[in-house]
C-alpha positions as a LaTeX table, in Angstrom:
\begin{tabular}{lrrr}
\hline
Residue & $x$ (\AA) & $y$ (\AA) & $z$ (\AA) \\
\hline
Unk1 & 0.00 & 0.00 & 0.00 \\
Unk2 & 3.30 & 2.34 & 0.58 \\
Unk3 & 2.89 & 3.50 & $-3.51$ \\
Unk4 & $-0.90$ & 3.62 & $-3.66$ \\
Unk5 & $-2.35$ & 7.50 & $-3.94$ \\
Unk6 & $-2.80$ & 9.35 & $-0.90$ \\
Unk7 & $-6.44$ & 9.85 & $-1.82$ \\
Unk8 & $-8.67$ & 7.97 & $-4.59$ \\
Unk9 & $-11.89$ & 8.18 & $-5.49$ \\
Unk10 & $-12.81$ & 5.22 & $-8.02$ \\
Unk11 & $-16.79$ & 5.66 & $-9.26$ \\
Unk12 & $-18.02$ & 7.31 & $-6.75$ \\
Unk13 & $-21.96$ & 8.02 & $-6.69$ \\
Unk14 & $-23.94$ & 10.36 & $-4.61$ \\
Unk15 & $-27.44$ & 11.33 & $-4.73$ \\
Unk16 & $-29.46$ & 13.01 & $-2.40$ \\
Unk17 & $-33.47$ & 12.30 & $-2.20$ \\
Unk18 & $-36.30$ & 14.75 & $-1.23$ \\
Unk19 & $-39.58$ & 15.61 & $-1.99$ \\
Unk20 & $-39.19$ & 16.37 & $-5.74$ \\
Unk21 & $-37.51$ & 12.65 & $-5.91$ \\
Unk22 & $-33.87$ & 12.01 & $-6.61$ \\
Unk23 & $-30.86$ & 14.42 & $-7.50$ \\
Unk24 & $-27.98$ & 12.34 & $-8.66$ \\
Unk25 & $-24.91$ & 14.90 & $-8.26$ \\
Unk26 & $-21.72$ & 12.38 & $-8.33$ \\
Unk27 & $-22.18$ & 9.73 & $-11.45$ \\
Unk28 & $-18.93$ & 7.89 & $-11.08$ \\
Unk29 & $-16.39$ & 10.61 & $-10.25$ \\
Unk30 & $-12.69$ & 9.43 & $-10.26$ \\
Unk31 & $-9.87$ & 10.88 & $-9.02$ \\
Unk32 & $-6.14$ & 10.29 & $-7.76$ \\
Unk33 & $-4.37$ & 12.70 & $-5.88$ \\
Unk34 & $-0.44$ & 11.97 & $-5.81$ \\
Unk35 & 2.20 & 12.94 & $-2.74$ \\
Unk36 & 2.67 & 16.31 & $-3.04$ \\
Unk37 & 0.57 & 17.09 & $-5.47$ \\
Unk38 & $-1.41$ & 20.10 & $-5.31$ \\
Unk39 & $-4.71$ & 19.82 & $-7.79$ \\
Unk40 & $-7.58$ & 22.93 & $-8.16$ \\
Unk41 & $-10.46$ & 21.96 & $-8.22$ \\
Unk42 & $-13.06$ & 24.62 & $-9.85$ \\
Unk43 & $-16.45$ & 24.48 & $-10.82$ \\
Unk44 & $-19.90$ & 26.12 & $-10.98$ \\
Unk45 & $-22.20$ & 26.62 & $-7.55$ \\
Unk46 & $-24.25$ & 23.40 & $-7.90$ \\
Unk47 & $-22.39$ & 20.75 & $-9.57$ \\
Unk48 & $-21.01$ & 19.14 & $-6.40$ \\
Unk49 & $-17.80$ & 20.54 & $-5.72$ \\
Unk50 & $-18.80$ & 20.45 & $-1.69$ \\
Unk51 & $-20.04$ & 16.98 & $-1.90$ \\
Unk52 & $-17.23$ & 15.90 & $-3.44$ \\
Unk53 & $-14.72$ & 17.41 & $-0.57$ \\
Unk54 & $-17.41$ & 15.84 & 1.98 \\
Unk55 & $-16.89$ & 12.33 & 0.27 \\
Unk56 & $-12.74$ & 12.70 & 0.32 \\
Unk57 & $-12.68$ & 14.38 & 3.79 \\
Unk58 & $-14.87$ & 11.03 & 5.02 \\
Unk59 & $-17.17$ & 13.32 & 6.51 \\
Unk60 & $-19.56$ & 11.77 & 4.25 \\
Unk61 & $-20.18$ & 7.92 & 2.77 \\
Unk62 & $-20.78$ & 7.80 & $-1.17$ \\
Unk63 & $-23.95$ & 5.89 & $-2.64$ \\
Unk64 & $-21.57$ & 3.63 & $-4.79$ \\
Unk65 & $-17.93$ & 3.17 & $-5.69$ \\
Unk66 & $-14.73$ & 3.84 & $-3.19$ \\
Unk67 & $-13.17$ & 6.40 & $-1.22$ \\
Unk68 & $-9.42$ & 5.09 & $-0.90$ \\
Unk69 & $-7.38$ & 7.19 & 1.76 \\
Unk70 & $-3.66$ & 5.53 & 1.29 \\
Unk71 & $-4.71$ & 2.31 & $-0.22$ \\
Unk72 & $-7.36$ & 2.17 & 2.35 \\
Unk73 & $-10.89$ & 1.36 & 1.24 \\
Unk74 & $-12.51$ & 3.96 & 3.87 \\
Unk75 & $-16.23$ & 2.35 & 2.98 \\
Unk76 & $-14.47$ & $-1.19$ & 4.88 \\
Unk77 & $-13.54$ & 0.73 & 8.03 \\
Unk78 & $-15.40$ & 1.08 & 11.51 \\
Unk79 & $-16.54$ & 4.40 & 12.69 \\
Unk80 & $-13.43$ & 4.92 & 14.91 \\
Unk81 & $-11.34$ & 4.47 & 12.34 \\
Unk82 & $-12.19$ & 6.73 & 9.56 \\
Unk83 & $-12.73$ & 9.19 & 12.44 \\
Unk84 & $-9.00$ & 8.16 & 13.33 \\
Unk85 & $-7.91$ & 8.76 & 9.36 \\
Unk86 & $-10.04$ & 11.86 & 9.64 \\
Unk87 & $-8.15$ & 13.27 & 12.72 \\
Unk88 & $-4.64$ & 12.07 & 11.63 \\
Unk89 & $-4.52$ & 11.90 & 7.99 \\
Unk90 & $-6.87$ & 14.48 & 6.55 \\
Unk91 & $-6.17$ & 18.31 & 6.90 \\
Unk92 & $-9.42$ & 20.32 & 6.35 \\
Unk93 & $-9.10$ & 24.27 & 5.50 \\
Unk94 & $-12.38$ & 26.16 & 4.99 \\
Unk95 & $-13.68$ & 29.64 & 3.59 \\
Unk96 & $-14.23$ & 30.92 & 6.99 \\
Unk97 & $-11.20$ & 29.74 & 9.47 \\
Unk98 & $-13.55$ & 27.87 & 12.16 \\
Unk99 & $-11.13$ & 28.96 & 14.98 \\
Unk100 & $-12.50$ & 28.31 & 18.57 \\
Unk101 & $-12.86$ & 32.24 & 19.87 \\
Unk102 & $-11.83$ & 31.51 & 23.73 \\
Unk103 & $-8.57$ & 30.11 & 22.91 \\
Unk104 & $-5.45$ & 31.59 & 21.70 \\
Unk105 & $-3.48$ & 30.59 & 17.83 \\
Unk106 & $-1.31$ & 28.64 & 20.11 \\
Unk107 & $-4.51$ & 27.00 & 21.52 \\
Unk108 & $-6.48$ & 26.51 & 18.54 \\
Unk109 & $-3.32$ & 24.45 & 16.78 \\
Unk110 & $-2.12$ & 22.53 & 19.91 \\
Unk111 & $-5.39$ & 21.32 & 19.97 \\
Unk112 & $-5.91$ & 18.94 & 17.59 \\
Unk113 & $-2.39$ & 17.61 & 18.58 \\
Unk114 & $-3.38$ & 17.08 & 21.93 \\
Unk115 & $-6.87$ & 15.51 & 20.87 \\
Unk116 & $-4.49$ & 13.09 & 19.03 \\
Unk117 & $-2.48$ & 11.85 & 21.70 \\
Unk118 & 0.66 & 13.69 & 21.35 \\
Unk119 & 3.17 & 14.41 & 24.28 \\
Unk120 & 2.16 & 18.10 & 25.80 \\
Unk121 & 5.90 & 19.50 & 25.29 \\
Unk122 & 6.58 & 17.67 & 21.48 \\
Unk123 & 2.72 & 19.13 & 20.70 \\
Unk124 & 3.56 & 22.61 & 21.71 \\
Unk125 & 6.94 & 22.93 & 19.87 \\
Unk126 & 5.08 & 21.30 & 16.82 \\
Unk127 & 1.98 & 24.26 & 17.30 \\
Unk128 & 4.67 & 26.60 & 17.47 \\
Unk129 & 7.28 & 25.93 & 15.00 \\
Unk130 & 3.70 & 25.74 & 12.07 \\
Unk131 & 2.83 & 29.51 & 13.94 \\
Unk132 & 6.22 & 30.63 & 13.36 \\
Unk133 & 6.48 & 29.52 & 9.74 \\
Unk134 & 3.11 & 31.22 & 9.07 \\
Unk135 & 5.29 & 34.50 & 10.85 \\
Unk136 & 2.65 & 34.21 & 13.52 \\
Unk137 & 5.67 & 34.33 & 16.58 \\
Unk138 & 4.47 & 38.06 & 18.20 \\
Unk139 & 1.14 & 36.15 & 17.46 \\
Unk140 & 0.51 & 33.22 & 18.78 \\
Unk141 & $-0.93$ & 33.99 & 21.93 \\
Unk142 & $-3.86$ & 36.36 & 20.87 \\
Unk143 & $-6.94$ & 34.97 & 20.31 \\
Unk144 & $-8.79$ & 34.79 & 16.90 \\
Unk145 & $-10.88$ & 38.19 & 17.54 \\
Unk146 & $-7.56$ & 40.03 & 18.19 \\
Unk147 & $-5.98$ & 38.64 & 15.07 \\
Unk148 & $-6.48$ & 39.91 & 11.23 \\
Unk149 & $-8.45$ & 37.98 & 8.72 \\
Unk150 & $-5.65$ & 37.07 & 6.61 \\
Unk151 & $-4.08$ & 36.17 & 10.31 \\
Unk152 & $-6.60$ & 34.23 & 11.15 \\
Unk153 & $-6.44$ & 31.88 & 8.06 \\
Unk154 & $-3.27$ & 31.40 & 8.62 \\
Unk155 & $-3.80$ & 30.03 & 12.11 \\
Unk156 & $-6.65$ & 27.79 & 10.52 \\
Unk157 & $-3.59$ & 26.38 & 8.14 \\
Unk158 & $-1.72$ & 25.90 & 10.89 \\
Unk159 & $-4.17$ & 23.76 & 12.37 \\
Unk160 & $-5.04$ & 21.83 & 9.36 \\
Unk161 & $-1.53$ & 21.00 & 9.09 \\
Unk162 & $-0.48$ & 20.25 & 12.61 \\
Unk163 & $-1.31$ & 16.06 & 12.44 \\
Unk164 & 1.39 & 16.19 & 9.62 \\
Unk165 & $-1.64$ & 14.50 & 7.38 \\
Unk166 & $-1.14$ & 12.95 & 4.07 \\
Unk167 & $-3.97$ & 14.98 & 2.38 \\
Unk168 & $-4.98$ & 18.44 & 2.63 \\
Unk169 & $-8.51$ & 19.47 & 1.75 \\
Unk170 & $-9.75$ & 22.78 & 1.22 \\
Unk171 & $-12.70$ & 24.83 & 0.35 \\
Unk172 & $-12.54$ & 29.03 & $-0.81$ \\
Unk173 & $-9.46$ & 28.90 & 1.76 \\
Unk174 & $-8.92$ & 32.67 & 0.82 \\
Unk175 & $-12.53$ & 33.39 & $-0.88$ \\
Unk176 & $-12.98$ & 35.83 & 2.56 \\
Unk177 & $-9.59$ & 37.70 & 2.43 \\
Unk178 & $-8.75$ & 40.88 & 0.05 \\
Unk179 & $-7.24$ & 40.21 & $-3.06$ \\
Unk180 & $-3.49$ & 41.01 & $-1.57$ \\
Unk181 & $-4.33$ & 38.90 & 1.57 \\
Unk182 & $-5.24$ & 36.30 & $-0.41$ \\
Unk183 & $-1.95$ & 36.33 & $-2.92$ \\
Unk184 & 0.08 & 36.32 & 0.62 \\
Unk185 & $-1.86$ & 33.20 & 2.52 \\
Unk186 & $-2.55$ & 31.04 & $-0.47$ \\
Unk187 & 1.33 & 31.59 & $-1.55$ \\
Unk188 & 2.57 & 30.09 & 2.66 \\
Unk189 & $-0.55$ & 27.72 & 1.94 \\
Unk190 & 1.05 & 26.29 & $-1.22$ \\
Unk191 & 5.23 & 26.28 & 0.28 \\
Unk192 & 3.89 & 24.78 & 3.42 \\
Unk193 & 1.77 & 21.66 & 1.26 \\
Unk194 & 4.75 & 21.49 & $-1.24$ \\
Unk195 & 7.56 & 21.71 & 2.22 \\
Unk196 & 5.73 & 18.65 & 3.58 \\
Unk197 & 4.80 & 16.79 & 0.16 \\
Unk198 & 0.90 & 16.33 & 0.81 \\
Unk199 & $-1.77$ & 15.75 & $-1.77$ \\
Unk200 & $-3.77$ & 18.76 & $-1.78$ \\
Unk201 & $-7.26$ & 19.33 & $-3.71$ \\
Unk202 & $-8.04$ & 23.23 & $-3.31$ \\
Unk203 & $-11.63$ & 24.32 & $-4.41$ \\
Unk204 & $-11.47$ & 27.83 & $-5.58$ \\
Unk205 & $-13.26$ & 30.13 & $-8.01$ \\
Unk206 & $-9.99$ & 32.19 & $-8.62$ \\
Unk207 & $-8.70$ & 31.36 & $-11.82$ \\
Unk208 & $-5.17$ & 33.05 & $-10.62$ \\
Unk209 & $-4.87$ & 31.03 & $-8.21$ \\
Unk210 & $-5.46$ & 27.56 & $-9.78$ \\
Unk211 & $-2.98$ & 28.52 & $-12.56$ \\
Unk212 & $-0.86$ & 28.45 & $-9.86$ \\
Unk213 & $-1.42$ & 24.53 & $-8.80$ \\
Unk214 & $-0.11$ & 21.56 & $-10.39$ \\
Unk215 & $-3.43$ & 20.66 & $-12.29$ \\
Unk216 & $-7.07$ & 21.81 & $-12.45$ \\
Unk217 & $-9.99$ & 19.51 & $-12.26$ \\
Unk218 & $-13.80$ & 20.55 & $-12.67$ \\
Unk219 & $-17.47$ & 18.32 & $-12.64$ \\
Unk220 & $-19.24$ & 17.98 & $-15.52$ \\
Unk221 & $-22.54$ & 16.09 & $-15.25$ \\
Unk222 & $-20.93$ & 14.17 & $-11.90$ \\
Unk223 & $-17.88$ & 13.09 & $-13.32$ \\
Unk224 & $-14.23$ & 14.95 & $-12.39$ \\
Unk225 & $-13.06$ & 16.11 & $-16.09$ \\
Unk226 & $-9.37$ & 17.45 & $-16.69$ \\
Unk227 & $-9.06$ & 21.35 & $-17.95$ \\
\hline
\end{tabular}
């Protein structure tokens, strides 16, 4: 399994039902991500470019086909242990940075260290050695309402990265910053994924930006197509 993808998605179906019936949004996407890979993935408002990070991130179960995380069929696994891939392996960066508002940068990143079982004193110099990169050192100790947007995403990063994971999702990461915020995060966003080699798939309507990546992927009629 040591050469298999960090993150596969072989046919993968989703549909969601309601009261008008069925809407089939996934129709056998596929999709490899390799180590260090960094792929944009860009689409219209509709076509499933959520559903799809759901599916990856295991914070959702497809209708059909696999969800491979490492060689790992994640549809085969207990609860506890996708929750255990999801926590160690899986880095999740969203729009709006999510930070927990009564506890400092330092907090909010040693946190998911500490949820994960690591030492207190390796944790902390692993929170703040990701802080300092980000040139969060002055920083680190303020919480997220004393911090600037572009600030605060970078903490978020931080935190996404801080399990070391294999894959790195991420949805509008800088789709709430300026445009010269944005330039400045997404450029530490993309030396920190490329630093650590992990396979990243960035959603993002910025066509700048996802020149920028290695490749760019978009849905068409539930299927991932090359651009």
């Amino acid at each position: 399994m040591s050469d298999a993808p960090p993150l596969e998605l072989r046919g993968v179906v989703r549909t969601f039902r309601g009261g008008a019936g069925e809407l089939r949004v996934l129709r056998g996407a596929d999709l490899a991500l390799r180590a260090g890979e960094i792929v944009a993935l860009v689409a219209p408002s509709g076509t499933g470019k959520s559903t799809l990070l759901h599916l990856a991130g295991l914070l959702e179960k497809p209708d059909g086909g696999r969800v491979l995380v490492g060689g790992r069929d994640a549809g085969a696994l207990g609860d506890a242990e996708r929750t255990a891939i999801r926590r160690d392996g899986i880095g999740f960066v969203y729009q709006f940075h999510h930070l927990l508002g009564e506890f400092s940068a330092l907090e909010n990143v040693l946190l998911p260290l500490m949820i994960a079982g690591k030492p207190r004193q390796a944790a902390e110099q692993r929170a703040r050695g990701l802080l300092e990169s980000f040139g969060l050192g002055a920083r680190m100790e303020h919480p997220p309402g004393k911090l600037s947007g572009g600030e605060q995403q970078r903490v978020a990063i931080a935190r996404a990265m801080a399990n070391a994971p294999r894959v790195l999702l991420a949805d509008e990461p800088t789709g709430n910053l300026d445009v010269g915020t944005a330039a400045s995060v997404f450029e530490e966003l993309l030396r920190t994924v490329r630093a650590q080699g992990v396979a990243a798939l960035i959603a993002t309507h910025n066509p700048e930006l996802a020149a920028r990546m290695d490749r760019t992927v978009t849905l068409r009629e539930g299927r991932v197509v090359g651009l």
